[in-house]
py3Dmol code that shows the C-alpha trace and the ligand (Angstrom):
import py3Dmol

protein = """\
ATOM      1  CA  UNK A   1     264.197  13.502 -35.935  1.00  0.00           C
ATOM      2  CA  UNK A   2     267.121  14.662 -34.314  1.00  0.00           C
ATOM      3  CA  UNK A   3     270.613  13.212 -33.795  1.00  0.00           C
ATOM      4  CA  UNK A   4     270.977   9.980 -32.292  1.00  0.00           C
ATOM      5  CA  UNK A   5     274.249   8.790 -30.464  1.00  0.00           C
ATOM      6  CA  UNK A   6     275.155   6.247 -32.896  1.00  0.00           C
ATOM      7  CA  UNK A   7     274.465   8.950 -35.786  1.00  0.00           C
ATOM      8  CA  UNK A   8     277.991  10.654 -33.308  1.00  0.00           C
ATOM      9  CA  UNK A   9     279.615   7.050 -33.436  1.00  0.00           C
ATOM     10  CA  UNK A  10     279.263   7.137 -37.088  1.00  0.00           C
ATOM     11  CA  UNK A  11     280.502  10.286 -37.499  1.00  0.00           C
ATOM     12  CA  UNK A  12     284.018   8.540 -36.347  1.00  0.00           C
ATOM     13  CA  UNK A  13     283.118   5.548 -38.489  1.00  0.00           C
ATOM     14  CA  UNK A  14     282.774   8.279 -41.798  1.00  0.00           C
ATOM     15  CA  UNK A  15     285.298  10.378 -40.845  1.00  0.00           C
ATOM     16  CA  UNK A  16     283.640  13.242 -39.955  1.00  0.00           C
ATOM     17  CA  UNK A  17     284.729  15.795 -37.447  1.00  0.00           C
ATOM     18  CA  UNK A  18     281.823  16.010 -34.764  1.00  0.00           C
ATOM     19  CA  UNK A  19     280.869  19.804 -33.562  1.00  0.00           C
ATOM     20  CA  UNK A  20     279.577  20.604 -29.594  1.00  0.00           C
ATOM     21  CA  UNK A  21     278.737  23.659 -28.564  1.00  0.00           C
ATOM     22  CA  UNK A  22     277.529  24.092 -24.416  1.00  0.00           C
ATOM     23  CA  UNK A  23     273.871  25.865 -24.541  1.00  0.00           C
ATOM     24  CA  UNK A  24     271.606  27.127 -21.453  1.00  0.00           C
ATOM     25  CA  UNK A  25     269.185  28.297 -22.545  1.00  0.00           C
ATOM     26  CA  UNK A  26     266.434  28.549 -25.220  1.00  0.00           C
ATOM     27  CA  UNK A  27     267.310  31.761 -27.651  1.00  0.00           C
ATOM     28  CA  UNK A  28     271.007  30.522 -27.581  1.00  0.00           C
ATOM     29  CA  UNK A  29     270.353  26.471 -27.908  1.00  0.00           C
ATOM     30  CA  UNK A  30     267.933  27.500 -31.118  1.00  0.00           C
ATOM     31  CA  UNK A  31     270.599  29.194 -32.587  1.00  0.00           C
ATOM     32  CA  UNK A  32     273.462  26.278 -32.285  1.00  0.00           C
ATOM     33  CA  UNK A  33     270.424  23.995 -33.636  1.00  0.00           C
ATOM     34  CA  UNK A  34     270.117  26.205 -36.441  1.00  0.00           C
ATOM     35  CA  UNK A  35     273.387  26.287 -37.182  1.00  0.00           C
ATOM     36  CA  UNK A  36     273.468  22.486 -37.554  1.00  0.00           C
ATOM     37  CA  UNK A  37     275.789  21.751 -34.184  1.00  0.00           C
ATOM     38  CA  UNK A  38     275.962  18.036 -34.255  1.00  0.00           C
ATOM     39  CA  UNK A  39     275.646  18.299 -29.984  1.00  0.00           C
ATOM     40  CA  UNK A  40     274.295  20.770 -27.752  1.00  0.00           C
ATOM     41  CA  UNK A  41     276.238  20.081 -24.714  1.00  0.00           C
ATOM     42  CA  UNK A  42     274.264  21.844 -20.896  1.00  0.00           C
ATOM     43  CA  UNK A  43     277.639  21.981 -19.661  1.00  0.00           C
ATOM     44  CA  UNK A  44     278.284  22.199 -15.416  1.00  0.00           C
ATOM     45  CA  UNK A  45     279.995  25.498 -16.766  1.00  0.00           C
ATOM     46  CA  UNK A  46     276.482  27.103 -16.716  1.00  0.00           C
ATOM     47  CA  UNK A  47     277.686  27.782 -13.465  1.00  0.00           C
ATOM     48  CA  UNK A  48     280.445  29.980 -14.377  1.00  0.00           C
ATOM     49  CA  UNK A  49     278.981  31.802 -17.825  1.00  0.00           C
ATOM     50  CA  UNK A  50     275.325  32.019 -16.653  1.00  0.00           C
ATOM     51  CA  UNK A  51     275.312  32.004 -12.997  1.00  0.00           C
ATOM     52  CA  UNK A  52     278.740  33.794 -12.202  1.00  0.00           C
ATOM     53  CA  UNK A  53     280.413  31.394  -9.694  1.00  0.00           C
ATOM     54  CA  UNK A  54     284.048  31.114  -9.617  1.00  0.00           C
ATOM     55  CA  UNK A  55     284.244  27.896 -10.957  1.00  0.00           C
ATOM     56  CA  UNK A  56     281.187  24.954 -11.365  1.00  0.00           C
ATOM     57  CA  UNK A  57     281.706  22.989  -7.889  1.00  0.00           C
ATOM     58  CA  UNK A  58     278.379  24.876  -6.707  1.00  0.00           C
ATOM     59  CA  UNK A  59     276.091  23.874  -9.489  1.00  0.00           C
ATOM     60  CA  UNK A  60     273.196  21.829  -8.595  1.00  0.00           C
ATOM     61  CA  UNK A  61     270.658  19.238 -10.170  1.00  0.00           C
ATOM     62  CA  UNK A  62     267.946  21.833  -9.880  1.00  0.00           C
ATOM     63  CA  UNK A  63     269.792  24.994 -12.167  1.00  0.00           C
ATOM     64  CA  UNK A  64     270.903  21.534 -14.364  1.00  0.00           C
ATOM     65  CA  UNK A  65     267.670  20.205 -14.793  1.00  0.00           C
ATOM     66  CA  UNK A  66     266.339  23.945 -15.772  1.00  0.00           C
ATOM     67  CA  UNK A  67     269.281  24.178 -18.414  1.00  0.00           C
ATOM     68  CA  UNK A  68     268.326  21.366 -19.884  1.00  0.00           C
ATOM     69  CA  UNK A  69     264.556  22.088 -19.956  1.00  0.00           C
ATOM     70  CA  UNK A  70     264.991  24.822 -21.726  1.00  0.00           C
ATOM     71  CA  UNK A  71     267.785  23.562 -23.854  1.00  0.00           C
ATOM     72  CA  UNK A  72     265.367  20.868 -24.687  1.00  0.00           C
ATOM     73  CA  UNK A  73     262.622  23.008 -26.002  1.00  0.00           C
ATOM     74  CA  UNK A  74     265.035  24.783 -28.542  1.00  0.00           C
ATOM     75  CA  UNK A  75     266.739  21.849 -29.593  1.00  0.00           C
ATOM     76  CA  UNK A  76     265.293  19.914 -33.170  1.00  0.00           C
ATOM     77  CA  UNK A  77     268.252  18.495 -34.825  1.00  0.00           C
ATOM     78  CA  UNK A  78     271.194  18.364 -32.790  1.00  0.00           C
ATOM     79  CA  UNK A  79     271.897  15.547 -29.726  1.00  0.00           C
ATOM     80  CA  UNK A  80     271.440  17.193 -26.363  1.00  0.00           C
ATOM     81  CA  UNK A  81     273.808  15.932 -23.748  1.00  0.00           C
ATOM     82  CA  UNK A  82     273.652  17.155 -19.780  1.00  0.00           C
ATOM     83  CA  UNK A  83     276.827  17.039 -17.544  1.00  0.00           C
ATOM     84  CA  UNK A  84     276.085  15.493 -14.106  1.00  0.00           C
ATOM     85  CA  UNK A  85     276.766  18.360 -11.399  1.00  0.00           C
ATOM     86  CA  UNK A  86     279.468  17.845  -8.800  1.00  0.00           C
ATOM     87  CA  UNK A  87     278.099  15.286  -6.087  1.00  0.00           C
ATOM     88  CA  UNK A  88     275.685  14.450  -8.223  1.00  0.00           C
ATOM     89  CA  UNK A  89     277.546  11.041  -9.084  1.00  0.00           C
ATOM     90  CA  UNK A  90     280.301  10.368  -6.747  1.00  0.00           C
ATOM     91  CA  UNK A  91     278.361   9.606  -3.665  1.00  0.00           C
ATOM     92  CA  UNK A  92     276.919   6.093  -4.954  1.00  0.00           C
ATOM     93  CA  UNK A  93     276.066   4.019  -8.105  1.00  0.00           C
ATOM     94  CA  UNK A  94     272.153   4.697  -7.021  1.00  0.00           C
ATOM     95  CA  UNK A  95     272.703   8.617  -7.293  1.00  0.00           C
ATOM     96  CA  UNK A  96     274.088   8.154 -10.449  1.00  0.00           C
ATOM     97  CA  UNK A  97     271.560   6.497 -11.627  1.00  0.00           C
ATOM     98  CA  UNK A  98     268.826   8.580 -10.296  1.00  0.00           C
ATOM     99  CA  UNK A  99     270.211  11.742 -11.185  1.00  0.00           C
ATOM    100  CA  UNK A 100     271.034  10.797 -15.137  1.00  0.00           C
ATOM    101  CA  UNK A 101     267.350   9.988 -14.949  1.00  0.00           C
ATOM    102  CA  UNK A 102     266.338  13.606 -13.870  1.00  0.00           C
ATOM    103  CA  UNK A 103     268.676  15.202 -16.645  1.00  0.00           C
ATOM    104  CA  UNK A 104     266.721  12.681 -19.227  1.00  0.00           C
ATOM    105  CA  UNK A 105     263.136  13.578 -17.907  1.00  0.00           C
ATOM    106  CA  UNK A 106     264.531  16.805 -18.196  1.00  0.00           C
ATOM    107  CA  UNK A 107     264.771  16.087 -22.007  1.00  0.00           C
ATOM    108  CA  UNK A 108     269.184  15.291 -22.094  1.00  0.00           C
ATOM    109  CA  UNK A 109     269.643  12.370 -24.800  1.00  0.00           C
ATOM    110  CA  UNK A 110     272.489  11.759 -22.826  1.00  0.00           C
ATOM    111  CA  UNK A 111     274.794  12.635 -19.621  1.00  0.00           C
ATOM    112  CA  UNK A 112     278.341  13.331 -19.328  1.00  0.00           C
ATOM    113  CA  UNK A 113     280.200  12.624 -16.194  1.00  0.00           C
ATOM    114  CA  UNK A 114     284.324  13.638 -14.871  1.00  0.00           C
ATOM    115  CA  UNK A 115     286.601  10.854 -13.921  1.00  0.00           C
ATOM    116  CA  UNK A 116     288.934   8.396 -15.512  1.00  0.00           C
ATOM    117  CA  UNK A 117     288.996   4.134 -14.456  1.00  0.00           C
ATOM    118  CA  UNK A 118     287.343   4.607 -10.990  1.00  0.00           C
ATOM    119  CA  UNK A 119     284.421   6.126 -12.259  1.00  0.00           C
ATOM    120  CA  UNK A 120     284.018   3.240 -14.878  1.00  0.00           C
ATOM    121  CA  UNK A 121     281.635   1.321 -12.512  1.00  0.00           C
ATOM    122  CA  UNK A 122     279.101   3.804 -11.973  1.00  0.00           C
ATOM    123  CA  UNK A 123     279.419   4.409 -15.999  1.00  0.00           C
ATOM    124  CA  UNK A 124     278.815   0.951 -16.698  1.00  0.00           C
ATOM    125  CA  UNK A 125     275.373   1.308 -13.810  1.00  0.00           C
ATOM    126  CA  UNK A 126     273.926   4.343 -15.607  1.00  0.00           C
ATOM    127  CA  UNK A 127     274.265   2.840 -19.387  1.00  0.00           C
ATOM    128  CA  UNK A 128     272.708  -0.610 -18.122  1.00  0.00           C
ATOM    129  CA  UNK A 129     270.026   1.179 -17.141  1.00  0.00           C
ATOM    130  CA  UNK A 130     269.560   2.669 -20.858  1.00  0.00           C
ATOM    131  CA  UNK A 131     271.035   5.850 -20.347  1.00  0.00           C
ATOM    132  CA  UNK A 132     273.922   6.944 -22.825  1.00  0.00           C
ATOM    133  CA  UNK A 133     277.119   8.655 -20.975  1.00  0.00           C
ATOM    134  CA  UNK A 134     279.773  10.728 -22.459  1.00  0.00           C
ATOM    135  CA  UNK A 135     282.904  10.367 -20.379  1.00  0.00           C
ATOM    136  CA  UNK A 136     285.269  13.083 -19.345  1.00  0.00           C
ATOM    137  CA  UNK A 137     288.843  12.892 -18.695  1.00  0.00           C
ATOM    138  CA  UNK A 138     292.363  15.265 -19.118  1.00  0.00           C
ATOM    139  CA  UNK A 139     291.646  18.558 -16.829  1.00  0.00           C
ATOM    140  CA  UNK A 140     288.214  17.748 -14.603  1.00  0.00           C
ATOM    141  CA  UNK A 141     287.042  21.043 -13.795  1.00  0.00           C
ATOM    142  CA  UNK A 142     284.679  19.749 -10.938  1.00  0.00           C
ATOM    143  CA  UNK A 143     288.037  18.182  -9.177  1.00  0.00           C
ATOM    144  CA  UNK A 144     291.374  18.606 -11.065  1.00  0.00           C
ATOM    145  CA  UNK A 145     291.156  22.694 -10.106  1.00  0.00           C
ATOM    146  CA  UNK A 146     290.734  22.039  -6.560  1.00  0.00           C
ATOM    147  CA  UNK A 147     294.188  20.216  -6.403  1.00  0.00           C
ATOM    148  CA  UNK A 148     296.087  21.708  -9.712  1.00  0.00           C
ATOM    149  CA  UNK A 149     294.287  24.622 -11.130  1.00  0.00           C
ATOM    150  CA  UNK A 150     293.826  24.879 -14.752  1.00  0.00           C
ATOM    151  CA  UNK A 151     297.461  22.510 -15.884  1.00  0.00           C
ATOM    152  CA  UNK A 152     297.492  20.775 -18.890  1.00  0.00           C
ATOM    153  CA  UNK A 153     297.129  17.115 -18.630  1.00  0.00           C
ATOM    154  CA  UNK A 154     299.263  14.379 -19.970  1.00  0.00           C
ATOM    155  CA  UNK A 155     302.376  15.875 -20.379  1.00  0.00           C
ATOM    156  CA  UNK A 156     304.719  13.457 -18.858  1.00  0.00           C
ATOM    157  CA  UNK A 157     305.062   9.975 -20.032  1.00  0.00           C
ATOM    158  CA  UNK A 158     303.373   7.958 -16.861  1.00  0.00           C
ATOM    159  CA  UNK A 159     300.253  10.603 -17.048  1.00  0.00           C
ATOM    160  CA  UNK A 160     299.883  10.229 -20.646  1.00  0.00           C
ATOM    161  CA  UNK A 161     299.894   6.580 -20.126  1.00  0.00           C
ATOM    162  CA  UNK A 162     297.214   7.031 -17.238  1.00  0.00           C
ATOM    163  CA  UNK A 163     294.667   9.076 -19.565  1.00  0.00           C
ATOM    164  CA  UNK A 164     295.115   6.440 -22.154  1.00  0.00           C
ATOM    165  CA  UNK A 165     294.534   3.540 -20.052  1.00  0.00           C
ATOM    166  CA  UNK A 166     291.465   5.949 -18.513  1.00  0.00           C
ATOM    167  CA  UNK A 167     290.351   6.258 -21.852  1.00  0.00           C
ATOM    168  CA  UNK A 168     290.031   2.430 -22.648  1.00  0.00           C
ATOM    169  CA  UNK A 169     288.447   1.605 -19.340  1.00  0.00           C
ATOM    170  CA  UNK A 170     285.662   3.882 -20.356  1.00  0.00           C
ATOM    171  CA  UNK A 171     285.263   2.536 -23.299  1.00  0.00           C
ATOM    172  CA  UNK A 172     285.108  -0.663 -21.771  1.00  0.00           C
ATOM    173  CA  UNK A 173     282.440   0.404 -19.163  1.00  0.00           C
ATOM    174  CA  UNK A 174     280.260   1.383 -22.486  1.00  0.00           C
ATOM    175  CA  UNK A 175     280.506   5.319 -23.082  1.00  0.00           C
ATOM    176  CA  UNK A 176     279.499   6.691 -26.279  1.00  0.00           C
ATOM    177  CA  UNK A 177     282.289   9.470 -26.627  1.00  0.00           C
ATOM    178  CA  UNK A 178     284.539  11.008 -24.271  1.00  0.00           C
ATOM    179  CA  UNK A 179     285.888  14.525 -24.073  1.00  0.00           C
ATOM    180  CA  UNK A 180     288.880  15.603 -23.672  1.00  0.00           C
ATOM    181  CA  UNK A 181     289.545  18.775 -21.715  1.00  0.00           C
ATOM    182  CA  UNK A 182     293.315  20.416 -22.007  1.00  0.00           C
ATOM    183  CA  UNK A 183     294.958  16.711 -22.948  1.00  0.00           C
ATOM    184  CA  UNK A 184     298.309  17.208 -25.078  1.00  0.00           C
ATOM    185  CA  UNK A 185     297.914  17.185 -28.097  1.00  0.00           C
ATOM    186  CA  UNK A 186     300.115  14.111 -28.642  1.00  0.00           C
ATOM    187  CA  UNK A 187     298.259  12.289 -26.149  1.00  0.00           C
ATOM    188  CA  UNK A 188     295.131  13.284 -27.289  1.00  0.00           C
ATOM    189  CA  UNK A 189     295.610  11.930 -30.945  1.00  0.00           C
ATOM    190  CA  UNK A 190     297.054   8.755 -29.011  1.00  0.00           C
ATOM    191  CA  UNK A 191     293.464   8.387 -27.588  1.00  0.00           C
ATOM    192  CA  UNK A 192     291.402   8.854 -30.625  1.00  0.00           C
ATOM    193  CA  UNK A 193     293.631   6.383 -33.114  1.00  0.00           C
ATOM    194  CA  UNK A 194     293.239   3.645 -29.881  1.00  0.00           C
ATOM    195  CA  UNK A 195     289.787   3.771 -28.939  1.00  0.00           C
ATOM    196  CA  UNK A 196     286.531   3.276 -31.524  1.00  0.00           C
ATOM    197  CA  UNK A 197     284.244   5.866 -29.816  1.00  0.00           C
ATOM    198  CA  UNK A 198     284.501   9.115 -30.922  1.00  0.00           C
ATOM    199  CA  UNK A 199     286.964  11.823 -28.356  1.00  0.00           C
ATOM    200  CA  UNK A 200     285.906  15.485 -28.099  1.00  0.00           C
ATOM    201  CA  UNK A 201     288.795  17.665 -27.262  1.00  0.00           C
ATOM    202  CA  UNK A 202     288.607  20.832 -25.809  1.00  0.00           C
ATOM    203  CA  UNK A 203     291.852  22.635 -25.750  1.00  0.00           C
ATOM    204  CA  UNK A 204     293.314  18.828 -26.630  1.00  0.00           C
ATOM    205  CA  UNK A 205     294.578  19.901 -30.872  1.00  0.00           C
ATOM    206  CA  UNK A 206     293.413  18.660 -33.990  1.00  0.00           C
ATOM    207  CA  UNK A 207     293.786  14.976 -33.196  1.00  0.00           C
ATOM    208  CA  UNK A 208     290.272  14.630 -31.537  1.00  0.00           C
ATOM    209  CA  UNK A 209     287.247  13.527 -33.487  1.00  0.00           C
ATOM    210  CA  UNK A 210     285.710  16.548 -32.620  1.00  0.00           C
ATOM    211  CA  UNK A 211     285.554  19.905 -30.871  1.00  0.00           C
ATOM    212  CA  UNK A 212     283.451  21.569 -28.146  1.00  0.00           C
ATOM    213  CA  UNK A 213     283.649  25.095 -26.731  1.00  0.00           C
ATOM    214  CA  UNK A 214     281.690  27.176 -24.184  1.00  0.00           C
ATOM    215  CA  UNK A 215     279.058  29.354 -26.648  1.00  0.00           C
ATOM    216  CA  UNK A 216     279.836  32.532 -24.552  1.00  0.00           C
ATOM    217  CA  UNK A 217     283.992  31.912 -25.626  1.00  0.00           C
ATOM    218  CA  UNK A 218     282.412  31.419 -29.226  1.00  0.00           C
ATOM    219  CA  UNK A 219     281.048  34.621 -29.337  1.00  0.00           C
ATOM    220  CA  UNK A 220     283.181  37.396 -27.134  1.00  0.00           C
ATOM    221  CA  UNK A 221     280.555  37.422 -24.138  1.00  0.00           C
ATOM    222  CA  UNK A 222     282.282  36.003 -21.274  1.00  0.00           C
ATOM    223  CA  UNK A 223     286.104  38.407 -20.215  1.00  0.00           C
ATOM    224  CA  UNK A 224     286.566  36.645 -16.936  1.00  0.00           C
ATOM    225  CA  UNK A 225     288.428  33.929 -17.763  1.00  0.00           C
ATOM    226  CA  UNK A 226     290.117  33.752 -21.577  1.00  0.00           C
ATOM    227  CA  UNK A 227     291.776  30.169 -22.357  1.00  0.00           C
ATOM    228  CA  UNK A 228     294.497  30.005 -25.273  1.00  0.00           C
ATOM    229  CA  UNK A 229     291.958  26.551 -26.841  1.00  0.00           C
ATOM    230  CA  UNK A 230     288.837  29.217 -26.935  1.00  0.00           C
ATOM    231  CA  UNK A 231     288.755  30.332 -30.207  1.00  0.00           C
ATOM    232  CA  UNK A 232     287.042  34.216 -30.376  1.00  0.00           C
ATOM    233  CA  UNK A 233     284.375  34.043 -33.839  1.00  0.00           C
ATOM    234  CA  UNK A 234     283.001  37.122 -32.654  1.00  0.00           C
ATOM    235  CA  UNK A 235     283.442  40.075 -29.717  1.00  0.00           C
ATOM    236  CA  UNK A 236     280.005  40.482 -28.803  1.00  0.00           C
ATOM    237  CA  UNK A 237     280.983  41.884 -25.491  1.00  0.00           C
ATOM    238  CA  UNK A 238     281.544  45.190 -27.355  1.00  0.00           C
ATOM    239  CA  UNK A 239     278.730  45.074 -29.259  1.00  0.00           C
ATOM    240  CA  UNK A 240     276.278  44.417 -26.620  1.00  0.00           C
ATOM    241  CA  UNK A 241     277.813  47.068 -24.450  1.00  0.00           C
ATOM    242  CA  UNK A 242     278.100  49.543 -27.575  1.00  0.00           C
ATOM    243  CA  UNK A 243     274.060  48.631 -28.408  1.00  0.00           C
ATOM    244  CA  UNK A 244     272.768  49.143 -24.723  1.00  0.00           C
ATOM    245  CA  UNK A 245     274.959  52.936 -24.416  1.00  0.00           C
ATOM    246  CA  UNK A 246     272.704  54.176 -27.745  1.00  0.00           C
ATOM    247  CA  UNK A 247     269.740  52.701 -25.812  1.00  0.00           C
ATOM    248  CA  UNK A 248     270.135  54.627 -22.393  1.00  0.00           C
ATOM    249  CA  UNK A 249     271.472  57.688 -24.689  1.00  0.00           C
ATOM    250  CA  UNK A 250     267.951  57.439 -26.900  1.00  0.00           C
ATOM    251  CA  UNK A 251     265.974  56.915 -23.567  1.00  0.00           C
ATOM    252  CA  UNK A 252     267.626  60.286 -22.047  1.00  0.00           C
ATOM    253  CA  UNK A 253     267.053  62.624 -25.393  1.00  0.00           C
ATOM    254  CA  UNK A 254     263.888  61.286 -25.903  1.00  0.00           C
ATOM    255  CA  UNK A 255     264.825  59.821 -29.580  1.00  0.00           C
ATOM    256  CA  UNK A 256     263.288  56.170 -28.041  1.00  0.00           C
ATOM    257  CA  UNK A 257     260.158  55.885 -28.573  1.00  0.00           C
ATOM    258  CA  UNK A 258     259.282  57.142 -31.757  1.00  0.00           C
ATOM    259  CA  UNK A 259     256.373  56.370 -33.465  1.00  0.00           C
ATOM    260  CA  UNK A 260     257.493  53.480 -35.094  1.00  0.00           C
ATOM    261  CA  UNK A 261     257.595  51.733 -31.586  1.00  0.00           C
ATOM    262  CA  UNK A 262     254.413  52.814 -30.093  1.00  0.00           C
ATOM    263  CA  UNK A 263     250.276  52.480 -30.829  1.00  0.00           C
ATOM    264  CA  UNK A 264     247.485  54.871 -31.076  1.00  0.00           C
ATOM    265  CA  UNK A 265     243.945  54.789 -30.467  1.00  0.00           C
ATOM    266  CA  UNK A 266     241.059  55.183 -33.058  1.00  0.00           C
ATOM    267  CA  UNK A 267     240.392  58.911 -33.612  1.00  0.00           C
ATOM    268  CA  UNK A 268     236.981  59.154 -32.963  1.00  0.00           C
ATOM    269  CA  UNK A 269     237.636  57.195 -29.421  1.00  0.00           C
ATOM    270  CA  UNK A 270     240.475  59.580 -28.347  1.00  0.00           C
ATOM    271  CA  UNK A 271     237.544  62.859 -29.294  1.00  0.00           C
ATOM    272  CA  UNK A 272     235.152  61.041 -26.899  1.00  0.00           C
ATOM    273  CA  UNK A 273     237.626  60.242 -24.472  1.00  0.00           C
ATOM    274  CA  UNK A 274     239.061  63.858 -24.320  1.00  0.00           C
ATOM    275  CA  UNK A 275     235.260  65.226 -24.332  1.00  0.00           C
ATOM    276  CA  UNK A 276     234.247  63.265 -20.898  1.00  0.00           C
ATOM    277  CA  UNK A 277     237.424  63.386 -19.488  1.00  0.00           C
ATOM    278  CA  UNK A 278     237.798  67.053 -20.537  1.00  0.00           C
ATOM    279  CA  UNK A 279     240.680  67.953 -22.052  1.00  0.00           C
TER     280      UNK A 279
END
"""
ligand_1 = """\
8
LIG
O 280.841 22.206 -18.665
C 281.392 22.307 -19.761
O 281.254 23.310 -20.445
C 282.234 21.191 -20.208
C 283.087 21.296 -21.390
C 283.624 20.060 -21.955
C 283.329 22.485 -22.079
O 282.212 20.197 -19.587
"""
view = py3Dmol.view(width=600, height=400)
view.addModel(protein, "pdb")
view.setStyle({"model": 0}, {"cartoon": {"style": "trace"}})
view.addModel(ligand_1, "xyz")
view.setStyle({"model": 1}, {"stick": {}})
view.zoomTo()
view.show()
């Protein structure tokens, strides 16, 4: 059975730190499973790392819903939350609802959805319905960029009060976590000591219950963009690149195939073969 979302609530109750990691698709979500990643978050920043838009305002409920699918097929242990796309949401409580119903037939435990106190309605609407939602507040990629770019959030007093007040009105409306994306640090431990649900920071310090980052940061795959919060494990970039030059060197001097990677016919069969076809 895998992870529930009040096995993540716990998690805060025990004192454990909590462990996200965005997957897209099947080889990548089986591996964060494996690895015993509490959530496997289908971020909107599929977009960016899979798709290669400049930023995730284009995504749509179609490429989430396939995310998720396939997400959903690799995933046995961990919780599998789906961020609502851009639109998605914002249009009307009966969107909201509709769509956080496609990303759980899509096989999502739970959605996540950008915005502070005026989204709290519409989050209140899509868990009376029975779906869990994972709020999302600090730097909102889907609309903070479009007006700030990438700024850190909460760095004067009145916006740190904002985010915290933000942070209580979506605990009010019933999330069961909320991320935090590029919050001060300060702020962001502020949140977590005042509200019981568990906060998931993301460039927001140590203060946060727990941590997601995007699995191509993780692992060295994605140069584009390189944030100071996403923490390099491996360069895989290099090693990718490195693996696919022996390939196309191999494929020119004939080293690849070698035996080893190709099959033969029976003897006798390639005799009568050569006999009618005669050579
Ligand atoms: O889309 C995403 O990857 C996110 C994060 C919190 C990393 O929303």
């Amino acid at each position: 059975m895998h992870k529930s979302v009040q096995d993540i609530i716990k998690m805060k109750k025990d004192g454990k730190k909590i462990s996200v990691i965005t997957s897209y698709d099947y080889t990548l979500g089986s591996l964060c499973d494996k690895a015993g990643i509490d959530i496997l978050l289908v971020g909107d920043s599929a977009g960016m790392v899979m798709l290669g838009y400049e930023n995730t305002i284009p995504v749509t409920m179609d490429q989430m819903c396939m995310f998720t699918e396939a997400v959903s097929r690799a995933r046995q242990n961990s919780l599998l939350v789906a961020d609502l796309p851009f639109m998605s949401y914002q249009v009307n409580i009966d969107d909201a609802i509709k769509n956080s119903g496609r990303l759980i037939k899509a096989g999502a435990d739970a959605v996540k959805l950008e915005g502070g106190a005026s989204m709290a309605e519409t989050i209140s609407a899509i868990v009376d319905v029975g779906i869990p939602v994972m709020g999302h507040i600090g730097l909102q990629p889907q609309t903070t960029i479009l007006s700030q770019g990438y700024k850190v959030q909460g760095k004067t007093k009145d916006t740190a009060l904002k985010l915290i007040d933000d942070a209580k009105e979506l605990e009010e409306a019933g999330v069961f976590s909320i991320a935090l994306e590029m919050v001060s640090h300060e702020v962001a431990e502020i949140i977590s000591e005042t509200i019981r649900v568990p906060t998931i920071g993301i460039g927001s310090g140590m203060g946060c219950n727990g941590q997601v980052l995007v699995i191509q940061d993780i692992l060295g795959m994605y140069d584009k963009i390189k944030p100071k919060f996403a923490k390099r494990y491996l360069n895989l970039s290099n090693d990718i690149v490195n693996a696919l030059e022996n390939y196309k060197n191999e494929v020119e001097s004939g080293t690849f195939p070698s035996p080893d990677n190709w099959f033969s016919m029976e003897e006798n069969e390639l005799e009568k073969l050569r006999e009618e076809i005669g050579r």
